[in-house]
VEXDRENRO-946496 format. One record per residue (C-alpha): residue in three letters; y, x, z. Coordinates in steps of 0.2 Angstrom, whole numbers, padded with zeros to 4 digits, always signed. Layout:
ALAYXZ/...
//
This chain:
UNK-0104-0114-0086/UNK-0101-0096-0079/UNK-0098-0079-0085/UNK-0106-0065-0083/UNK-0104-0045-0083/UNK-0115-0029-0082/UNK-0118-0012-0086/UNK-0131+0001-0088/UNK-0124+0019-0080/UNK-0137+0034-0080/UNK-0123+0042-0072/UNK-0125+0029-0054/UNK-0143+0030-0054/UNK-0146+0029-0034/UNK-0130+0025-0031/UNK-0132+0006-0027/UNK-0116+0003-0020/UNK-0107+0010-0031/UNK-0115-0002-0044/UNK-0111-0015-0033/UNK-0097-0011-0033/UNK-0094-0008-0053/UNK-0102-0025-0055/UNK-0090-0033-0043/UNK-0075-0027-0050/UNK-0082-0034-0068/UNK-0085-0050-0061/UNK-0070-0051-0053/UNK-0060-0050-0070/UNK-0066-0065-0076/UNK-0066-0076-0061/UNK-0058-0089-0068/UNK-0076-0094-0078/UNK-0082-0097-0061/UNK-0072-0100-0046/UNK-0086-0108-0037/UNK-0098-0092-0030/UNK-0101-0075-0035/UNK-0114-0063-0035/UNK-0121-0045-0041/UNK-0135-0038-0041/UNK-0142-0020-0044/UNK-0157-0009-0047/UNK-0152+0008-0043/UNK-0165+0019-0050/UNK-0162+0012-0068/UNK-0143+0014-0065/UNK-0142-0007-0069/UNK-0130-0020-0063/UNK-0127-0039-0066/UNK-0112-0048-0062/UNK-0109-0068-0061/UNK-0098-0078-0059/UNK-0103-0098-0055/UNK-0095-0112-0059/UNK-0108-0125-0053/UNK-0111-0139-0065/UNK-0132-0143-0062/UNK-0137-0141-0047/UNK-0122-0138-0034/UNK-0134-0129-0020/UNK-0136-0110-0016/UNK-0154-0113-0026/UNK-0142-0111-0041/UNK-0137-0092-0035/UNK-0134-0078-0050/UNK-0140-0068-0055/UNK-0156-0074-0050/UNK-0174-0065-0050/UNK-0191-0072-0057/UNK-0205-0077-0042/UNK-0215-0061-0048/UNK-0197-0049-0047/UNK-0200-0043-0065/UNK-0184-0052-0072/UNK-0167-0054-0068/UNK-0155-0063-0076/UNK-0137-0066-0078/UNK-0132-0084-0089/UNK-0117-0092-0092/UNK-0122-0109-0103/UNK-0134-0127-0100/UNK-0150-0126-0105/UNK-0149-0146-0111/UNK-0167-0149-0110/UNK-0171-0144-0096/UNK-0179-0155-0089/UNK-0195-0158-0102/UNK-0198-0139-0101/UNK-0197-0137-0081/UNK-0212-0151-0082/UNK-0219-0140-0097/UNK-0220-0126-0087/UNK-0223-0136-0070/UNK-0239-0140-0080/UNK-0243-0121-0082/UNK-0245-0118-0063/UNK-0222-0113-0061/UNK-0217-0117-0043/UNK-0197-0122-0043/UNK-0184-0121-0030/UNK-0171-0131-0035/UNK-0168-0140-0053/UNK-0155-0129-0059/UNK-0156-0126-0077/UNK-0154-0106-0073/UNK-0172-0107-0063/UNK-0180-0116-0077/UNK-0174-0103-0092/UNK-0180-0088-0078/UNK-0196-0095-0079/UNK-0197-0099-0096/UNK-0193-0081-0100/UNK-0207-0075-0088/UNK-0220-0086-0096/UNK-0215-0084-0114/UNK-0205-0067-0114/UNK-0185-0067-0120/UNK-0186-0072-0139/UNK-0200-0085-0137/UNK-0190-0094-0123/UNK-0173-0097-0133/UNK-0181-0103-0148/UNK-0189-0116-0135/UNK-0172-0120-0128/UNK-0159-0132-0133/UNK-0142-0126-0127/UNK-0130-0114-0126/UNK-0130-0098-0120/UNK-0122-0079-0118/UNK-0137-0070-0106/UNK-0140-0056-0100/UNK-0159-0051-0095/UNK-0168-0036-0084/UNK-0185-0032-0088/UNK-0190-0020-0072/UNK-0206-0015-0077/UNK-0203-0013-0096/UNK-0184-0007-0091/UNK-0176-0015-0106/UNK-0160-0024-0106/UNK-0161-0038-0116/UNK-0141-0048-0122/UNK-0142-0063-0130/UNK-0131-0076-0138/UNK-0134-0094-0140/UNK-0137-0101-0160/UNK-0119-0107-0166/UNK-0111-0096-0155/UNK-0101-0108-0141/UNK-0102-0094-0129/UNK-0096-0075-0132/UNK-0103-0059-0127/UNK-0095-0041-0129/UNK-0103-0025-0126/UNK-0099-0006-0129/UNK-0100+0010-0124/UNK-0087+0019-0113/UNK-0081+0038-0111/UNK-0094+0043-0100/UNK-0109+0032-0109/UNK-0110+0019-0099/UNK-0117+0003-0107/UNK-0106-0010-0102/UNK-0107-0029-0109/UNK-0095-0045-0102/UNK-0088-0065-0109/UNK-0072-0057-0109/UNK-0066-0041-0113/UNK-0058-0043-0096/UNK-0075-0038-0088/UNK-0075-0022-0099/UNK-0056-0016-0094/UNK-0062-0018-0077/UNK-0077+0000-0077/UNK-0063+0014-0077/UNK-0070+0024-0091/UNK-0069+0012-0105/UNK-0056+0019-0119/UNK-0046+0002-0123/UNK-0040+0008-0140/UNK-0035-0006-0152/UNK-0042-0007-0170/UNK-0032-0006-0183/UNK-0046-0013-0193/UNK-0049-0027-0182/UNK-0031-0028-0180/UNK-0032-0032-0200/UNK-0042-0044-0199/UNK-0034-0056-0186/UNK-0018-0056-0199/UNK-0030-0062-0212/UNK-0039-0074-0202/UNK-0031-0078-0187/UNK-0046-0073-0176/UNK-0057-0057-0176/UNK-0074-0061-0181/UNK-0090-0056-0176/UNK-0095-0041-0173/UNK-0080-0035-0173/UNK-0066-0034-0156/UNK-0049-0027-0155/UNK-0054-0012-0143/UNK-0062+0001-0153/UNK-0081+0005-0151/UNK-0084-0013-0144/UNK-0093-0028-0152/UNK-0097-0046-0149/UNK-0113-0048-0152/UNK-0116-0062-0167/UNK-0121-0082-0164/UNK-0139-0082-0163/UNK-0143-0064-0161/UNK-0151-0054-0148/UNK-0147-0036-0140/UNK-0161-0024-0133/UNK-0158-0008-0127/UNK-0173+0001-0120/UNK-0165+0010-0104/UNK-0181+0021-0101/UNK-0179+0032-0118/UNK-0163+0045-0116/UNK-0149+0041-0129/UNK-0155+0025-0131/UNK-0148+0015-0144/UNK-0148-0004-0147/UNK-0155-0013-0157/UNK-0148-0032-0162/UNK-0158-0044-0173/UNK-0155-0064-0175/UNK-0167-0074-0165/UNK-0159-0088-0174/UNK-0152-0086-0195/UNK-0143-0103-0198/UNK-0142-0096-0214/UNK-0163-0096-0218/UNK-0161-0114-0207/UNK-0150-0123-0219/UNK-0159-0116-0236/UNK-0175-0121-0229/UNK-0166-0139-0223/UNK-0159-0140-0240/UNK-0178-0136-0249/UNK-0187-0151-0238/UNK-0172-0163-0242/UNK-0171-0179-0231/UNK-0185-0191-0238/UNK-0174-0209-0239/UNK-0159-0219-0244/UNK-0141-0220-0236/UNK-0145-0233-0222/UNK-0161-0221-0216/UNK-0151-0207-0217/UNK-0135-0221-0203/UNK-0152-0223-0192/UNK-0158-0207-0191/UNK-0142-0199-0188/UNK-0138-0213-0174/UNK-0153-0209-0164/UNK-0152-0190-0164/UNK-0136-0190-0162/UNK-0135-0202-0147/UNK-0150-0191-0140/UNK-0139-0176-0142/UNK-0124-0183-0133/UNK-0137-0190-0119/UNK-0142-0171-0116/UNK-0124-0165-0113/UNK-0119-0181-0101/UNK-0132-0172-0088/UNK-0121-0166-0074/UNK-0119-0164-0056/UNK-0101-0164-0059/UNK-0090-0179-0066/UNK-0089-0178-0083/UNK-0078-0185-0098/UNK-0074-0182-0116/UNK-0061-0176-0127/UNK-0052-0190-0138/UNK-0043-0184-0153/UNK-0044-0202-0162/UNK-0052-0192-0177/UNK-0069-0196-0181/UNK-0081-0184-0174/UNK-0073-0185-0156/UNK-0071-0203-0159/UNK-0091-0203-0162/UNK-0096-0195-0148/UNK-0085-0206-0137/UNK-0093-0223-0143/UNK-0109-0215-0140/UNK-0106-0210-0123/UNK-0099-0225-0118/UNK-0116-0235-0126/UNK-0125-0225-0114/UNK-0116-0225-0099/UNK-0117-0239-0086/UNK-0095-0237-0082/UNK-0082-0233-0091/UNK-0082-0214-0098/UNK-0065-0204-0094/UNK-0058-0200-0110/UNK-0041-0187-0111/UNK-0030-0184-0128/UNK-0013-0176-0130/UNK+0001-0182-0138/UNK+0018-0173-0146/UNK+0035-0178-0149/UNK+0032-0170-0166/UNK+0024-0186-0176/UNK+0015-0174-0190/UNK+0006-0166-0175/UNK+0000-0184-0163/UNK-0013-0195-0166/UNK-0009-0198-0148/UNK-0007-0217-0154/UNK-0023-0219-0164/UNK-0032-0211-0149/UNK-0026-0224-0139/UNK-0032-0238-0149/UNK-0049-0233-0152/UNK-0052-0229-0133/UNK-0045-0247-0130/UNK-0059-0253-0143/UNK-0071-0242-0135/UNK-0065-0248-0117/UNK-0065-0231-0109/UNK-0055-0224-0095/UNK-0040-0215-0104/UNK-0028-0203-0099/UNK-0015-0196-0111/UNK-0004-0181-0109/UNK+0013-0182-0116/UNK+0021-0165-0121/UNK+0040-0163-0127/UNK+0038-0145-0132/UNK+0043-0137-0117/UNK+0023-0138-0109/UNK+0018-0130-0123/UNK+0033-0118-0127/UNK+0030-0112-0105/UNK+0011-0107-0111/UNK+0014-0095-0124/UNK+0017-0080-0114/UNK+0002-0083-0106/UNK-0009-0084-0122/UNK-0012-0066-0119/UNK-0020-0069-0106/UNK-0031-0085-0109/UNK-0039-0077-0124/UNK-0042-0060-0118/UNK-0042-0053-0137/UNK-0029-0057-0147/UNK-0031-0074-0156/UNK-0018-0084-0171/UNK-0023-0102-0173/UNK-0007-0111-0167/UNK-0019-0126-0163/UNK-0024-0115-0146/UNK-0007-0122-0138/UNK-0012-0138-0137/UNK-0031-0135-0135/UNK-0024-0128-0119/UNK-0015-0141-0112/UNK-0029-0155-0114/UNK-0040-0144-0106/UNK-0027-0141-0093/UNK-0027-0159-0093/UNK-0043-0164-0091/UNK-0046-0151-0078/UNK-0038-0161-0067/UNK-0049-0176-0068/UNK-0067-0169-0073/UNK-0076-0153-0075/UNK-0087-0156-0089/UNK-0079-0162-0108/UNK-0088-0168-0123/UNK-0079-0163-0139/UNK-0082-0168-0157/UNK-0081-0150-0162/UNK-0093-0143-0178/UNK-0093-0159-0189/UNK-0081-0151-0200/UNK-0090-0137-0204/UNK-0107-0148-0205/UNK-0102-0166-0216/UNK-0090-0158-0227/UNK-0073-0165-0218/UNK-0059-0151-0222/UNK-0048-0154-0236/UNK-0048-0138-0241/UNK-0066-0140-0245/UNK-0062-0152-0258/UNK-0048-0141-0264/UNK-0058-0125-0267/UNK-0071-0136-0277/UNK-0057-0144-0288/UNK-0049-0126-0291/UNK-0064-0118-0294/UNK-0069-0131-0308/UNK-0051-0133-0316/UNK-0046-0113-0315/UNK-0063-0106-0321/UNK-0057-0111-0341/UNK-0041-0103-0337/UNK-0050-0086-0329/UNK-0058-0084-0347/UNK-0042-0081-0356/UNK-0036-0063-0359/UNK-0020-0067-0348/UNK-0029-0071-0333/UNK-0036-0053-0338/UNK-0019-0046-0333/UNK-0011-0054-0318/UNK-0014-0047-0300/UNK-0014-0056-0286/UNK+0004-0058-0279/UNK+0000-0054-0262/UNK+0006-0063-0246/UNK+0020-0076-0258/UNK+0005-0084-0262/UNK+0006-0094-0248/UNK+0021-0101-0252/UNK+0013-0110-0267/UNK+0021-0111-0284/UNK+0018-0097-0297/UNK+0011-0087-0285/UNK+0000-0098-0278/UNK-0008-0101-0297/UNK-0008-0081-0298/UNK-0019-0077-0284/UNK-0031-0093-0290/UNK-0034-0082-0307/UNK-0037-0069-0299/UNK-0048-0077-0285/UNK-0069-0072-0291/UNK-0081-0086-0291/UNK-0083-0098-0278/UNK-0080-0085-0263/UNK-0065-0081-0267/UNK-0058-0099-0269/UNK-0065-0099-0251/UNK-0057-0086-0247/UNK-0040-0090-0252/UNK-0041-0106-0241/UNK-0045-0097-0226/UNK-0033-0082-0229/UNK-0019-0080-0218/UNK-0012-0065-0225/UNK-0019-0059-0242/UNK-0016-0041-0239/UNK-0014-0036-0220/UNK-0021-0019-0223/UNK-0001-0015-0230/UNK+0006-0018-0216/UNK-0007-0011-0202/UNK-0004+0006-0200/UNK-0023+0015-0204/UNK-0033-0001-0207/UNK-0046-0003-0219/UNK-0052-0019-0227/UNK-0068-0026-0217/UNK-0079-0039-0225/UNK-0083-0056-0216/UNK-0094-0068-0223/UNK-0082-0072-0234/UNK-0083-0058-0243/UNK-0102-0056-0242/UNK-0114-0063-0256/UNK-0127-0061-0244/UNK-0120-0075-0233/UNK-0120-0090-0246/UNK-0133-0101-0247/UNK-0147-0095-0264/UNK-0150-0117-0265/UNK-0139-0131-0263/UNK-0122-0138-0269/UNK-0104-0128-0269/UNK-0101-0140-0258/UNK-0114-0133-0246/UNK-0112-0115-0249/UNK-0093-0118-0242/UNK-0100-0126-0226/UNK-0114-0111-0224/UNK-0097-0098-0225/UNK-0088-0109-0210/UNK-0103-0110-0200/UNK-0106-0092-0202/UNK-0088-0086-0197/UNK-0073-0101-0194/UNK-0082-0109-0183/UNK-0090-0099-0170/UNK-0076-0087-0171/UNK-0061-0099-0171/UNK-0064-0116-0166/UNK-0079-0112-0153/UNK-0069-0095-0146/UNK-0051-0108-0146/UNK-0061-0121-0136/UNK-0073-0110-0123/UNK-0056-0097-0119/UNK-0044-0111-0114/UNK-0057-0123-0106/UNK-0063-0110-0097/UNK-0046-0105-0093/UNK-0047-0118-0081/UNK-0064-0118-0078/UNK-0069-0132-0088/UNK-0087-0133-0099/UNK-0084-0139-0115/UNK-0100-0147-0122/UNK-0102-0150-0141/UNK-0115-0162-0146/UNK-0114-0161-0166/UNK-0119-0143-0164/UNK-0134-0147-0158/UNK-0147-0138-0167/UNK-0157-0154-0173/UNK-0139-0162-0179/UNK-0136-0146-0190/UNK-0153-0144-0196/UNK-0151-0164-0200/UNK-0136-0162-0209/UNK-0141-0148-0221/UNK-0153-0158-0226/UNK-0144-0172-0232/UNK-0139-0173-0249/UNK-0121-0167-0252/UNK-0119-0185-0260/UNK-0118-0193-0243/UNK-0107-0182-0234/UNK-0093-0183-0248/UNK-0093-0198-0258/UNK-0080-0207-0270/UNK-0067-0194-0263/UNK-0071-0199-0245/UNK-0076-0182-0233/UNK-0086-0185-0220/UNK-0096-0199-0227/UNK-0109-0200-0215/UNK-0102-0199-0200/UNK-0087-0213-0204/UNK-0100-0224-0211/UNK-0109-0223-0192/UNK-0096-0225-0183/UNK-0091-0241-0192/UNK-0105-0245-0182/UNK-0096-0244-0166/UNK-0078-0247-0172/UNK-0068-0257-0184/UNK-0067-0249-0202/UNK-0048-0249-0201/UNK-0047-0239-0186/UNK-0062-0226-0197/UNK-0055-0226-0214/UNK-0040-0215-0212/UNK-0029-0200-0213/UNK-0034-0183-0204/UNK-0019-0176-0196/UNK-0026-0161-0187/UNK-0025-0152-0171/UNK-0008-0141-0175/UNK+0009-0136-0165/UNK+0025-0135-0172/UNK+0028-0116-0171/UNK+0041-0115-0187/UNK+0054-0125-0178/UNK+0049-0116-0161/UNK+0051-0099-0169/UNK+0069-0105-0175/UNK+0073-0112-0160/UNK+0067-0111-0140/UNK+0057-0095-0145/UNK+0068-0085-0157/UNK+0073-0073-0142/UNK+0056-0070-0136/UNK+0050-0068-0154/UNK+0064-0055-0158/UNK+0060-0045-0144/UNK+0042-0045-0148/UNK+0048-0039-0167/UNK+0062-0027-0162/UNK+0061-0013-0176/UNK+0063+0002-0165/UNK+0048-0006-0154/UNK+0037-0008-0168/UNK+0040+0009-0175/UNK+0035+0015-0157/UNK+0019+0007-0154/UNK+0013+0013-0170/UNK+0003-0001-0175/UNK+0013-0009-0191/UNK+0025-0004-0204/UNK+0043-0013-0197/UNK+0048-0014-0212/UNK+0037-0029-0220/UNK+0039-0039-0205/UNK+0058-0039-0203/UNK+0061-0043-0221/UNK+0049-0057-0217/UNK+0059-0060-0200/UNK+0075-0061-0209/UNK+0069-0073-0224/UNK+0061-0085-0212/UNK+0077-0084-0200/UNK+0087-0089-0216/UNK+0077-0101-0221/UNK+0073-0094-0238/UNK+0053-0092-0235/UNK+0042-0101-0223/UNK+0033-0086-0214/UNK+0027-0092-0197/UNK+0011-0094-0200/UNK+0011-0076-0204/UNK+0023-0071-0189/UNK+0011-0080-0177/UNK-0002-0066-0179/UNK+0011-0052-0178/UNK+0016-0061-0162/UNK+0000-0064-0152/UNK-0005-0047-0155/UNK+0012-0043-0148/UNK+0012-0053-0134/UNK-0007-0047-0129/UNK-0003-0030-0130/UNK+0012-0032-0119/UNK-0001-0039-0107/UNK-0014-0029-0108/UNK-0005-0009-0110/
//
C-alpha cells in the first residue's frame, strides 16, 4: 500500500531536476501512505515525472524500490495496491522466459504489463490498484484504477498545462500552478450525499478517475487530450452474472461461496508484514474472521471499538464472537472525547471534504490497529453485494405500496417538501409521491439533503448513478438493480474512500476480501431468493457463517458503524460548530446562503428539528476549507 504522484509538464522538458524536484514535492504531501521509502523518477525530454511513496507490505527489500522500470527500460511505473495473485502469474510469466529480482508484487505487474501491454495485464490481475504507467517508446501515460474502486486516483490540468495526477488531492496542491478553486457543483453534491462521487472533486477542473477505468494521454501529440474508458464495467459484469444464473440449490450455492470465499481471504493474508482483521461482530467482518482464523496455524489479531453510547457499540457482541472464534482481540474503548479530539483533524485525513459521521470511528480503529499490525482484513462490500441494508428493504416496500397511491390525481399535485422530508411524517410521504419509479425510491434513501443546490451559492444539479437510467441493470430483480446503484457510487465513493483515507492515515492497508472480483461476479449470480429470504437480508452469508458460529451469535440485529454527532453538536462541539457557522463568515466566503443554515442552526439548537445529519456536511466542508485556504 503506497501512494503515488506525477505529472506531465511540456513546460520542464530538459529540466530533470526541476521534475525531480516537482515530483518530490508531490510525494512528499502524501507521506503518510508510505513512511517506509521514497522515490522519483523522471524522463526529461518528455517533460514526465513519477512520485512514490512505500509503505512496504510484500517484499521488505530495496528490490521493492518505486517507481520501478521494466528489464528492457520501455516501462515505468508508479503503484499503490497488492496484486493478490501474484504468485501464479510470476510463474506464468517465469514460464515465458521473465527473470525476477525480488518477489515483490510491483515487479510482477511491471512485467505483466511488458508482456501483455497495460489493459491486458489488469484484467489478468486480481487486486487492487491506483497506477500509474510510462510508455518511453510509445510516450503515452497511461492511469488506472483498480475494478471496485478501493484505491483513489485524481488527475487535472493546472494553470500552466501541466498534467498533474496523485491518491490525494494533497499531491496536486503541492505543483504551484494548480488553481485550487472549490466547486460549487461538487460542493452540492457532498450535502446530498455525504461524499463527492466519481468523477467529480471539490477543486474545480480536477477528477477522480472512476473504479475500473483507465486514463491514456498521448504525450507525443501537442494538446493532447485524454482519453478514459472502463477496462472493467461491473455493470455488463453483473447482467451477464445475472443471464448465466448460478446452476444449483441453496446448499451448492453454502459450498461454493465457502470455497471462494475462503480462497479470497487466503490471497489477502499474504504479507511480509503482521497482519490482522477488523471485528465489528456483524456478519461480514465476522466472516472473514472465522475464515482467517481456519486457515491460520495461531491465533489471528482481531481489533473493534466500542462506545459509551450503547445505540452505537457492538463492542460486546464483537467480543463474544472473537472468543467463539479464539482469536487474539484487542478492543478500544472510547468515551467521546477520542473521538470528539479527531474532528478537526478530518480535514486533513480525508483530503477532500467527506460527511459520513461513521469516519470518526473508522479512524480510531484504524488508529488502533495501527499500533499492533500493518495490514487489516475488513468485511467491507457485502452490503452492497447480498442485499444486507435496510433501506434496501424499505425502498422495495415503498415502491410497491406507494405506486397505487402515485396514480391518483392528488399525487399529481404535491411537490416534494424539500429537506423536512427527512424528518419523516407528512413530509416524508410527500417526497415518496413525488419520488419516480424505482430510482428515485433509491434516491431518497441515500439523500442527505433533497435540495442542496438552494443553499450552494452557483451550484447546479449533477447526476450520479442515482439519477442515471443508464446505470441500473436491463435484467434482474429490484432488488438487484438497488445493489447495481451502491456498487456503482455508495461504495466505492463512500465506504471504500472512508476506509483507504483513515487507514492510510496511519499507514495501514485495508484489504477487503468480499470484493474480490470472483465473490462479486458470484453473488450477481445468485438468485435474489437466497440473499434476502422470509425478511432475513443477507441470507447467504449468515447461513455460511452458521458454519463457523453459533446461530444465536448470526441471527441478529444490525446496529451500524455510526457516532453520536446530535448530542456532540449540542454539547462538547457546539462552540467549534458556531464558529464554523458564524453568519457574517458564511456571507464572506461566498460559498452558501447563511440564511438556511442558521434557521437550521437555531431549530436544531432548540430542539425543534433534528438537523445534524444535515449540519455535518456544512461542517466538514467548513472545517476542510479552514485547513486547506
Amino acid at each position: 500500500m503506497c501512494g503515488i504522484a506525477g505529472a506531465l509538464s511540456p513546460g520542464l522538458r530538459h529540466h530533470g531536476d526541476a521534475l525531480h524536484a516537482l515530483g518530490r514535492r508531490m510525494g512528499d504531501a502524501i507521506a503518510h501512505r508510505g513512511p517506509d521509502d521514497a522515490g522519483t523518477w523522471a524522463d526529461a525530454t518528455a517533460g514526465v515525472v513519477l512520485s512514490h511513496r512505500r509503505l512496504s507490505i510484500v517484499d521488505l527489500s530495496p528490490e521493492g524500490h518505486q517507481p520501478m522500470a521494466s528489464a528492457d527500460g520501455r516501462w515505468v511505473v508508479a503503484f499503490n495496491g497488492e496484486i493478490y495473485n501474484h504468485a501464479a502469474l510470476r510463474a506464468e510469466l517465469a514460464g515465458l522466459g521473465h527473470a525476477f529480482r525480488g518477489h515483490s508484487d510491483t515487479e510482477v505487474l511491471l512485467c505483466a504489463i511488458a508482456q501483455w501491454g497495460v489493459e491486458a495485464a489488469l484484467e489478468r490481475g486480481n487486486g487492487m490498484l491506483a497506477l500509474a504507467a510510462w510508455d518511453r517508446v510509445e510516450r503515452v501515460l497511461w492511469l488506472a484504477r483498480d475494478r471496485v474502486g478501493k484505491k483513489p486516483l485524481y488527475y487535472g490540468w493546472t494553470t500552466d498545462r501541466t498534467f498533474v495526477f496523485g491518491s490525494e488531492l494533497a499531491a496536486l496542491r503541492a505543483c504551484p500552478s494548480l488553481r485550487a478553486e472549490v466547486d460549487p457543483d461538487a460542493l452540492a453534491l457532498l450535502l446530498r450525499l455525504d461524499y463527492i462521487p466519481a468523477p467529480y472533486s471539490i477543486l474545480q477542473g480536477i477528477r477522480k478517475l472512476p473504479a475500473g477505468s483507465l486514463l491514456r494521454l498521448d504525450a507525443s501529440a501537442p494538446d493532447a487530450v485524454p482519453t478514459t474508458y472502463r477496462w472493467w464495467d461491473a455493470l455488463a459484469r453483473q447482467e451477464a452474472a445475472i443471464e448465466a444464473g448460478f446452476e444449483g440449490d441453496e446448499a451448492a450455492a453454502l459450498d461454493a461461496f465457502d470455497m471462494l470465499l475462503r480462497d479470497a481471504v487466503a490471497l489477502r493474508m499474504e504479507a511480509d508484514v503482521p497482519l490482522g482483521a477488523f471485528l465489528s461482530g456483524g456478519t461480514d467482518s465476522s466472516l472473514v474472521a472465522a475464515l482467517m482464523q481456519a486457515q491460520s496455524a495461531r491465533p489471528v489479531r482481531s481489533f473493534s471499538i466500542g462506545f459509551d453510547n450503547a445505540e452505537h457499540d457492538e463492542s460486546a457482541h464483537a467480543a463474544v464472537v472473537a472468543r467463539h472464534l479464539r482469536t487474539d482481540h484487542t478492543e478500544l474503548r472510547a468515551d467521546g472525547r477520542a473521538a470528539l479530539e479527531l474532528v478537526p483533524r478530518m480535514a486533513t485525513v480525508f483530503d477532500e471534504p467527506f460527511a459520513d459521521s461513521s469516519q470518526l470511528p473508522m479512524a480510531l480503529l484504524c488508529q488502533l490497529t495501527r499500533r499492533h499490525v500493518t495490514v487489516a482484513l475488513s468485511g467491507d462490500g457485502g452490503d452492497e453485494l447480498f442485499f444486507g441494508y435496510g433501506r434496501y428493504a424499505r425502498a422495495l416496500r415503498n415502491h410497491a405500496r406507494i405506486g397505487w397511491l402515485q396514480r391518483l390525481p392528488l399525487a399529481k399535485r404535491l411537490a416534494s417538501p424539500g429537506e423536512r422530508a427527512r424528518l419523516g411524517g407528512w413530509a416524508a410521504l410527500r417526497a415518496e409521491l413525488a419520488a419516480e419509479g424505482l430510482q428515485g425510491a433509491a434516491r431518497l434513501r441515500v439523500s442527505r439533503w433533497r435540495d442542496p443546490e438552494r443553499v450552494v451559492r452557483g451550484a447546479r444539479r449533477r447526476n450520479t448513478a442515482y439519477e442515471d437510467p443508464a446505470a441500473l441493470p436491463r435484467n434482474g430483480t429490484h432488488g438487484d438493480a438497488l445493489m447495481a446503484l451502491d456498487f456503482a457510487c455508495y461504495l466505492p465513493e463512500d465506504i471504500l474512500t472512508k476506509v483507504d483515507r483513515a487507514s492510510m492515515a496511519v499507514a495501514l492497508e485495508a484489504r477487503a476480501p468480499l470484493l474480490d472480483w470472483r465473490v462479486a461476479e458470484f453473488a450477481w449470480s445468485l438468485p435474489f431468493s437466497m440473499k434476502w429470504k422470509d425478511g432475513e437480508l443477507k441470507h447467504l452469508p449468515k447461513a455460511l457463517l452458521c458454519r463457523y458460529l453459533p446461530s444465536t451469535l448470526v441471527h441478529r440485529r444490525k446496529s451500524g458503524f455510526g457516532a453520536p454527532v446530535g448530542d456532540w453538536l449540542k454539547g462538547p462541539l457546539r462552540d467549534w460548530a458556531e464558529a464554523q457557522l458564524d453568519e457574517r463568515r458564511l456571507r464572506e466566503e461566498g460559498h452558501f446562503d447563511p440564511a438556511p443554515l442558521r434557521a437550521m442552526w437555531t431549530e436544531f439548537q432548540a430542539g425543534r428539528r433534528k438537523w445534524h445529519t444535515h449540519l455535518w456536511g456544512v461542517l466538514m466542508f467548513q472545517a476542510w476549507r479552514e485547513r486547506w485556504r
